[in-house]
N, C-alpha and C positions, 0 to 999 in steps of 0.2 A: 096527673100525678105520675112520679117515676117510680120507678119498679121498686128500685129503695124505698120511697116512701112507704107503696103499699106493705113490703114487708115488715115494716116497721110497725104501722099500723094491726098487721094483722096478728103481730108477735101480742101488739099491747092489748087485743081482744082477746086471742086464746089465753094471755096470761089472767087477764082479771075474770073470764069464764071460770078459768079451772081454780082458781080460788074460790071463788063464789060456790061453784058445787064443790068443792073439797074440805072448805074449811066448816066445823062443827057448829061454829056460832055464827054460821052465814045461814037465811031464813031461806035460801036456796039450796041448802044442803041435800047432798045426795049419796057420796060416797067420799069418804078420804082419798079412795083412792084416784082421784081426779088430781091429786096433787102429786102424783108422778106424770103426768101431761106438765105440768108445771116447770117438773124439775125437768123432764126433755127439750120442751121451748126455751128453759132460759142456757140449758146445756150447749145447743144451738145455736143461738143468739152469741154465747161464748167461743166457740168453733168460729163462727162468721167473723166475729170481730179480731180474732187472734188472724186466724188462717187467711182473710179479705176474700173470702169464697162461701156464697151462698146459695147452694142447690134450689132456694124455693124463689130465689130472684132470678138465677139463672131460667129456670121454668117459666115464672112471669114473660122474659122477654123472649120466651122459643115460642110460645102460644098467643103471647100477645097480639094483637092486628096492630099492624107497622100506621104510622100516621103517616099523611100523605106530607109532603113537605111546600 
């Protein structure tokens, strides 16, 4: 998988995590206030898509192990 994928993916877990414990009528409710996790990941998501610069892709491939070619 590329490093965009994974952030893609990992946008689309935090995003349906923090609804789930945020939203009232989710049976995994915990606090609303998990829905400011919400509003920062899709805030982000916003940033990366306007600006084409994404701090937690860039991290992905500073830490990644290089595949051998």
């Amino acid at each position: 998988m590329e490093a965009s994928q994974v952030v893609r993916v990992a946008v689309g877990v935090f995003i349906i995590l923090s609804v789930a414990f945020g939203a009232p009528a989710s049976p995994f409710f915990v606090s609303q206030w998990w829905l400011l996790f919400t509003l920062l990941v899709g805030a982000n998501s916003l940033q990366s898509g306007l600006s084409q610069r994404c701090l937690v892709e860039k991290a992905l491939c500073k830490f990644a192990p290089k595949a051998d070619d």
